[in-house]
Structure formats: structure tokens, C-alpha cells
N, C-alpha and C positions, 0 to 999 in steps of 0.2 A: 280319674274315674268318671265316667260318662253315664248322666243318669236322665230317663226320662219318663212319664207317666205316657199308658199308651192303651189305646180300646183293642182289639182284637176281634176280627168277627169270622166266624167259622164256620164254612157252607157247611152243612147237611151230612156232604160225602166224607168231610175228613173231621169230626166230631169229635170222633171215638180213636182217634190215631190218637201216638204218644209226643205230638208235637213238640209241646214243652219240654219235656221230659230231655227230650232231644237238644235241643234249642238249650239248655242250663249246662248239659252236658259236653256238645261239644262243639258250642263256641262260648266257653269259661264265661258264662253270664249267671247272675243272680237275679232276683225278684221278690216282687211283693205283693202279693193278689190285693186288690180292694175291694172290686165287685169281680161276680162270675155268675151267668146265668147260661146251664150247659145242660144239653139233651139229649139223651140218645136219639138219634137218626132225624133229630131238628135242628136248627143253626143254633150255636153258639156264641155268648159274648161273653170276655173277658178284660177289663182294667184294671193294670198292676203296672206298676215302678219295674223299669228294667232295666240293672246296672251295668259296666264291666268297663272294658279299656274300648275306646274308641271304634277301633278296629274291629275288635271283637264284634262290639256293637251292630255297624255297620254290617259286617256278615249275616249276624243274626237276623237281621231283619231281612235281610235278600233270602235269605232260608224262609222264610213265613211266607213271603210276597211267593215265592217258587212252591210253595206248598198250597196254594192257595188258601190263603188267611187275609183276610182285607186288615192293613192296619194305619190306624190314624194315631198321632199324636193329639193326648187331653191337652185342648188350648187353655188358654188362662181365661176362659169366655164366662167365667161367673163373677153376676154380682149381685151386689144385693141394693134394692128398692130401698133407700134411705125413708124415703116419707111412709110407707106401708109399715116399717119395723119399727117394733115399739118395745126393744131390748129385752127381749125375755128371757133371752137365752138358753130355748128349748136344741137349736141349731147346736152351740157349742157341746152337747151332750153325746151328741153321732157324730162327730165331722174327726174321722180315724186321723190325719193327719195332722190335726191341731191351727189348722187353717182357720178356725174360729174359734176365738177366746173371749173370753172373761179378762177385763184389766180390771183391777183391783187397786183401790179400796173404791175408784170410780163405780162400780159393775156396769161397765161400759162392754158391748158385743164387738169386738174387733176382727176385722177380716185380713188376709194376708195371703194376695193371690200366688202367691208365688210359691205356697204351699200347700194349693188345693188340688188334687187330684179328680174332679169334676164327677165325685163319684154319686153326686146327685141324692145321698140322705139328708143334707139339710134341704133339700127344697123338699121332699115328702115331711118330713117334721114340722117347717114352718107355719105355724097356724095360718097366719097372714098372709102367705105366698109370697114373703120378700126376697128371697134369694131365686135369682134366674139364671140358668145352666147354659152356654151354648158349649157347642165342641168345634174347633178348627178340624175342617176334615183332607188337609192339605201335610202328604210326609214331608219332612226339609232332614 
């Protein structure tokens, strides 16, 4: 199973199409929205986990690229300001994929890139502004 965190940007023209819908259905893919900020007749963005068999995979995403959908894979480009954070643990409260926890009985704020989906609610929570977002904007 082939799984990958991905933004989606949606010109204007195809908004309002059934993209997705399409895309789950027929090339046997599943998903997982994290963020979505979508408008009628304004551009769209979308970041969501997108699974299935390789192949499959691959398809799907030449289907997006053909539809015109700009898609980047979420880099692993967040981190967090060790000297600004001062463990509060407001982060671990939003962060959907559990990319940021609580060790315990330490209550230490632990980070774990490789589970972050770069959906960007801890850095709007962060009182201190210790977590910083980038995105790889390069498909592989």
C-alpha cells in the first residue's frame, strides 16, 4: 500500500468538477482530507493522505496533473524553534495526526516528522510561534 500526504490546488475553472470523486473511484484510491479551503468559482486547496497500490497511485495523480490540478507532495519541512518553545502543549491539542505529543509522566512536547501532514494548525496555535511550516513543492 502506497501512501502519501499531498496539497492539491485547484484553478478557478475546475472547482466545482467531481474530481475526487472520480479519482477514489476509478483508480481504487482512498483518502483522508486534513485541510480543505474550496470556493465556488475561486481556487481551491486541498491536503489529504492519499492511499492505494502503487500503480493505482501513480495513475491517479497523472489524472489530477491532466485535469489541471497542481499537486505537490507535504515535505517533511516542519519544525519546531527548540529555544522559543516552552512546552505548553497547546500544539499537541490540533495536530490531527498525532505528530505532536505529550510523553509522559516527563510532559515533554515530542515531535515526529514523519507523521506530520504539514497541515499547518500547530503553527496558528503556537502562542510563541515555535513551529515552522515549509512545503517541498517538487512531485517525485
Amino acid at each position: 500500500m502506497h501512501s502519501r500526504m499531498l496539497v492539491l490546488r485547484f484553478p478557478k475553472e475546475i472547482v466545482d468538477q467531481p474530481i475526487i470523486t472520480n479519482l477514489v473511484r476509478d483508480y481504487n484510491l482512498t483518502f483522508n482530507i486534513l485541510k480543505a479551503q474550496i470556493f465556488p468559482r475561486k481556487e481551491g486547496m486541498l491536503v489529504m493522505e492519499l492511499r492505494g497500490a502503487e500503480s493505482d497511485f501513480d495513475r491517479g495523480i497523472k489524472y489530477l496533473q491532466e485535469c489541471g490540478v497542481e499537486v505537490e507532495p507535504v515535505g517533511q519541512g516542519i519544525r519546531r524553534d527548540d529555544d522559543k518553545c516552552y512546552q505548553c502543549g497547546a500544539c499537541t491539542a490540533v495536530c490531527p495526526t498525532g505528530a505532536l505529543h505529550i510523553k509522559r509522566p516527563e510532559m515533554q512536547v515530542l515531535f515526529e516528522a514523519e507523521r506530520c501532514s504539514a497541515c499547518e494548525l500547530c503553527v496558528k496555535t503556537c502562542p510563541v510561534r515555535a513551529m515552522i511550516v515549509t512545503f517541498d513543492r517538487a512531485i517525485a
